[in-house]
MARVO-909804 format. One record per residue (C-alpha): x, y, z; residue in three letters. Coordinates in steps of 0.2 Angstrom, whole numbers, padded with zeros to 4 digits, always signed. Each point is the difference from the previous one (the first is absolute). Layout:
BEGIN
XYZala
...
// end
This chain:
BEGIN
+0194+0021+1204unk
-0019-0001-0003unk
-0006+0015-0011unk
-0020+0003+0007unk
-0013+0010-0009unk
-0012+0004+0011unk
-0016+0004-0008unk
-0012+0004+0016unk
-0001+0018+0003unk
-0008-0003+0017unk
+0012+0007+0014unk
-0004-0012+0013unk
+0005-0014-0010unk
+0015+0008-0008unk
+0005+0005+0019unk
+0000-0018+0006unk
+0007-0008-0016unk
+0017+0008+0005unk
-0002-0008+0017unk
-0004-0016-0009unk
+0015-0002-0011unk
+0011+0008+0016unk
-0003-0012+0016unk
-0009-0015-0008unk
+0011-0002-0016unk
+0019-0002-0003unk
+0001+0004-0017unk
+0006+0016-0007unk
-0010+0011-0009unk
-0006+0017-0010unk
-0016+0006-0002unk
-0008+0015-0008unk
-0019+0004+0004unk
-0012+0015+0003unk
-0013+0005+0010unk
-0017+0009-0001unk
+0000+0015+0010unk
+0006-0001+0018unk
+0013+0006+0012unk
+0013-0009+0008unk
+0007+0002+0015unk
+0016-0002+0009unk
+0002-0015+0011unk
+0004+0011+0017unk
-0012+0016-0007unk
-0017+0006+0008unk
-0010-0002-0015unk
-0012+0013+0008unk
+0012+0014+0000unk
+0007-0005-0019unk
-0019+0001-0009unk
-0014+0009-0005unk
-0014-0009+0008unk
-0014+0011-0008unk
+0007-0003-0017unk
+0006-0019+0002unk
-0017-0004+0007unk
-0012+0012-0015unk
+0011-0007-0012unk
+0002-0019+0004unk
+0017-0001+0003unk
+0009-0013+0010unk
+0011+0002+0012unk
+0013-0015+0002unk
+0017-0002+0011unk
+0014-0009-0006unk
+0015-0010+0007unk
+0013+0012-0006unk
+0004+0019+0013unk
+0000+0014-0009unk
-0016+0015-0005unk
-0017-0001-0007unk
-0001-0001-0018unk
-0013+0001-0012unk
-0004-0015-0015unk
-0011+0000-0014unk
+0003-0007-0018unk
+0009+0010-0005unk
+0014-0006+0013unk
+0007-0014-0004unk
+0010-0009+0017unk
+0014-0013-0002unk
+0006-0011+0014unk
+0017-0010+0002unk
+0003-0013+0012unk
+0015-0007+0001unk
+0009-0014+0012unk
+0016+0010+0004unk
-0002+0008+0017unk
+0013+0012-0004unk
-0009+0009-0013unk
-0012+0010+0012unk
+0004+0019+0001unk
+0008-0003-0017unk
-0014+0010-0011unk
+0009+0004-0014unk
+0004-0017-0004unk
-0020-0003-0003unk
-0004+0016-0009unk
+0016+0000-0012unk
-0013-0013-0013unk
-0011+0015+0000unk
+0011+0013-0002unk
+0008-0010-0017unk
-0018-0003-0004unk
-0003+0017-0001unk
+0017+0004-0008unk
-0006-0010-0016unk
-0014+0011-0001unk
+0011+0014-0001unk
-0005+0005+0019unk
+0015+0005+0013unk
-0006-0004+0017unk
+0011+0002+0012unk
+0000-0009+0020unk
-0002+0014+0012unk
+0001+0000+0022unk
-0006-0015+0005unk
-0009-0008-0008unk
-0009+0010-0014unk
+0003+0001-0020unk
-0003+0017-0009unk
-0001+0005-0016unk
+0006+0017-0004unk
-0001+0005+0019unk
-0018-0007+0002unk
-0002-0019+0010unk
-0011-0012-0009unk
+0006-0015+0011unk
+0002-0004+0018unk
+0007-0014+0005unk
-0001-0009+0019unk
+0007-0018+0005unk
-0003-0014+0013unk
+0009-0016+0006unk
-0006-0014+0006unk
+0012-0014+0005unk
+0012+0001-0014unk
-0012+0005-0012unk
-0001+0019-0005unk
-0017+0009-0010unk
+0005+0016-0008unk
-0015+0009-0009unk
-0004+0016-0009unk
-0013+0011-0010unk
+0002+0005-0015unk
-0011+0015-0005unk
-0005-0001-0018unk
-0014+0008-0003unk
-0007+0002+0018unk
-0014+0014+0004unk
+0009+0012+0009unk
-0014+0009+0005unk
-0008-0015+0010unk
+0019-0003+0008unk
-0001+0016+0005unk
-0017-0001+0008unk
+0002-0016+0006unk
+0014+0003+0010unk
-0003+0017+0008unk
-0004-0004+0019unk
-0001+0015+0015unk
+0017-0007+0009unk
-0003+0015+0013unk
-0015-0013+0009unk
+0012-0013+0002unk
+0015-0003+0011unk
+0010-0014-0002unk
+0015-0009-0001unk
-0004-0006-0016unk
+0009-0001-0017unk
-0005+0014-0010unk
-0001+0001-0019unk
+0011+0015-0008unk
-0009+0010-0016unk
+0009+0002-0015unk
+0000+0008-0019unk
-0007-0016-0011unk
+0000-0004-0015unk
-0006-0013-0014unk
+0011-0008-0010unk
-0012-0002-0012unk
+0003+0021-0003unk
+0019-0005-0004unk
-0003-0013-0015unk
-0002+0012-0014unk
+0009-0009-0013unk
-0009-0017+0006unk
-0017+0003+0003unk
-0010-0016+0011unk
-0012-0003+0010unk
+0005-0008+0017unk
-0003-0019-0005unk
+0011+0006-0012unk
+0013+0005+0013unk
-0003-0014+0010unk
+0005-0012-0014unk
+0015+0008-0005unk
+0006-0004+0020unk
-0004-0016-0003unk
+0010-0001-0016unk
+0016+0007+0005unk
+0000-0010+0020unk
-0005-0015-0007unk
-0005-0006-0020unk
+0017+0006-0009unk
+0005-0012+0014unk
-0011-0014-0005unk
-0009-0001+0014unk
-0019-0002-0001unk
-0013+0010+0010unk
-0012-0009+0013unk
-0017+0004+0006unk
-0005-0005+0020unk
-0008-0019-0002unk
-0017-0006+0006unk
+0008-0006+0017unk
+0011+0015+0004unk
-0014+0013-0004unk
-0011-0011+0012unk
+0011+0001+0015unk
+0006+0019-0004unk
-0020+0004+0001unk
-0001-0007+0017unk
+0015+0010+0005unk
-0010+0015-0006unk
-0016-0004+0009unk
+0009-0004+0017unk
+0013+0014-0004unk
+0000+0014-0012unk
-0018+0004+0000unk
-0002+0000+0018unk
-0002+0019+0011unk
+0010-0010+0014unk
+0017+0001-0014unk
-0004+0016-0010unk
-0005+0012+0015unk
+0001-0011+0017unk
+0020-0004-0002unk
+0004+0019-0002unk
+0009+0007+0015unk
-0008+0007+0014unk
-0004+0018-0002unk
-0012+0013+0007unk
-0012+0009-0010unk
-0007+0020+0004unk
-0013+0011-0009unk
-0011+0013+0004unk
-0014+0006-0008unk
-0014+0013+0002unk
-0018-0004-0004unk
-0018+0007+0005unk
-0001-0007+0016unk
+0018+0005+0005unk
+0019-0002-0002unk
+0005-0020+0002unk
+0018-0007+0001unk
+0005-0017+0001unk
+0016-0007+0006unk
+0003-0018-0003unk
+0012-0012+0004unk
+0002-0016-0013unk
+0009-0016+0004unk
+0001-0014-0013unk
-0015+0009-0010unk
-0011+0001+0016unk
-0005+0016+0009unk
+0009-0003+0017unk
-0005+0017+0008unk
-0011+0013-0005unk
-0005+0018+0007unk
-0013+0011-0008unk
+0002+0019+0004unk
-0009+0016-0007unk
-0013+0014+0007unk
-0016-0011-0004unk
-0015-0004+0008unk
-0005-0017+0007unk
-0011-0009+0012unk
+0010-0015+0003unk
+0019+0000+0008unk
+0010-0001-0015unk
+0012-0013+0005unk
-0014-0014-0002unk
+0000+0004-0017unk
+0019-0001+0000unk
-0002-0016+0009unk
-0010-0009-0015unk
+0015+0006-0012unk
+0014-0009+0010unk
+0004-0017-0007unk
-0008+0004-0018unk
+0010-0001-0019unk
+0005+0018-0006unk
-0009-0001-0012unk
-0018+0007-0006unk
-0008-0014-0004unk
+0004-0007+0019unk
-0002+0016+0007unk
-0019+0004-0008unk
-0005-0021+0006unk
+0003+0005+0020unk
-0007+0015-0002unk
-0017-0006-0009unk
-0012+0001+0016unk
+0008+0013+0005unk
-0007+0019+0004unk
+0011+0013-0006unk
-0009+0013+0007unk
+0001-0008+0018unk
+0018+0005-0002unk
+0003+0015-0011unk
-0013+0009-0005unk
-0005+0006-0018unk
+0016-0011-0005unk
-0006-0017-0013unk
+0008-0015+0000unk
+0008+0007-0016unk
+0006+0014+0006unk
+0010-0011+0015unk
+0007-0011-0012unk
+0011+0016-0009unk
+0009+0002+0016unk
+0002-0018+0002unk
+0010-0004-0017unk
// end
């Protein structure tokens, strides 16, 4: 087994260096890295319905979906993430298998963490590690976060969408009480390098193995994979399930609703409702929605030579876009 230490803290990259090592490698491997702030998402969730898009956009955190099913979670440094990939089909679905490493890690620190329903690790009743897999051929990726020392209020924030605008047949992620293990290390105090070493010590140098970094050429062609991939709208938003969207609204010109219908991350149908005031036939303005990205910054581009007021009176452009996200 290679033993990786991933120093880029940027969750595009750390994304597509899993798929990297997964399809285009047959080695084995464990890795432990981090990321700045970010939320990832389930491979078959409606990252829509799982964020906070106000507070993800004012605060500049990315939004990035992975290969693994599961719910939304949020990374900062404080969280450290481990990945296993082994070449024995017949480990998928076997999580306590991967996290049992952790578990003794945390044992030695004088820590009990316990495995728990599915695929979570608690400490004293509180989870402070999911876990999800993925196979591919006979290949199996199991990952986890580990919170250390993890903001709570920004995963908090971060992860508090308004599900009552969305129905779907999405995956949805389930709230839990969380906790940092950083809370539980009262007789070894560390910082979360600190942490991440002693992982590294007890999976792999009292075994003698040494610890890699990603060479010139690997970091070279997972970088492509992130341009092409992991950074794009089309993977993080445009491969959620389809879904439709409602919310309504009341403003000075009026009351507006919008019902949308999204396929593939593109508005499919759209109909505007409400009391308002306008001098053109709604439905054209509907008409310029169709066929256009969910999302703002698309949205605000086909509606740049537009006239709100043709439409709906006393209502800005700003105001239409709260009842469209």
């Amino acid at each position: 087994m290679r033993y990786i230490n991933n120093l880029n803290t940027d969750a595009y990259f750390n994304l597509a260096s899993e798929e990297y090592l997964l399809k285009h490698t047959d080695e084995e491997y464990f890795m432990l890295w981090r990321n700045e702030s970010c939320i990832v998402v389930g491979k078959n969730q409606n990252t829509l319905s799982e964020i906070n898009l106000d507070y993800i956009t004012e605060n500049n955190i990315k939004v990035v979906r992975r290969l693994t099913g599961g719910g939304a979670v949020f990374h900062d440094l404080g969280n450290i993430n481990f990945t296993f990939i082994v070449n024995d089909g017949q480990s998928f679905n076997d999580f306590q298998k991967f996290v049992e490493p952790i578990i003794e890690v945390l044992s030695e620190l004088g820590v009990k963490a316990e495995f728990s329903g599915r695929n979570d690790l608690l400490i004293e009743g509180k989870k402070f590690s999911g876990n999800a897999q993925c196979k591919y051929k006979n290949r199996v990726m199991h990952h986890g976060t580990l919170l250390f020392s993890s903001s709570m209020s920004d995963l908090s924030k971060a992860l508090i969408s308004k599900p009552i605008k969305f129905t779907d047949k999405s995956v949805k992620s389930i709230s839990s009480r969380v906790t940092n293990i950083s809370d539980h290390l009262k007789n070894n105090p560390m910082d979360v390098l600190e942490f991440k070493d002693e992982i590294f010590h007890h999976l792999a140098i009292k075994e003698g193995a040494k610890i890699e970094e990603f060479n010139e050429q690997e970091i070279k062609t997972i970088e492509k994979l992130r341009e092409e991939k992991y950074s794009t709208w089309d993977w993080n938003f445009g491969k959620s399930p389809k879904y439709n969207f409602k919310e309504e609204k009341k403003f000075k010109g009026g009351t507006v609703e919008c019902n949308v219908d999204v396929k593939l991350g593109v508005i499919n149908e759209i109909k505007i409702y409400g009391d308002f005031f306008g001098k053109e036939d709604i439905g054209n303005l509907e008409d310029k929605l169709k066929g256009i990205k969910h999302e703002k910054a698309a949205v605000i581009e086909s509606l740049k030579d537009v006239d709100m007021s043709n439409y709906i009176s006393n209502v800005t452009k700003e105001d239409f876009l709260q009842v469209l996200f």
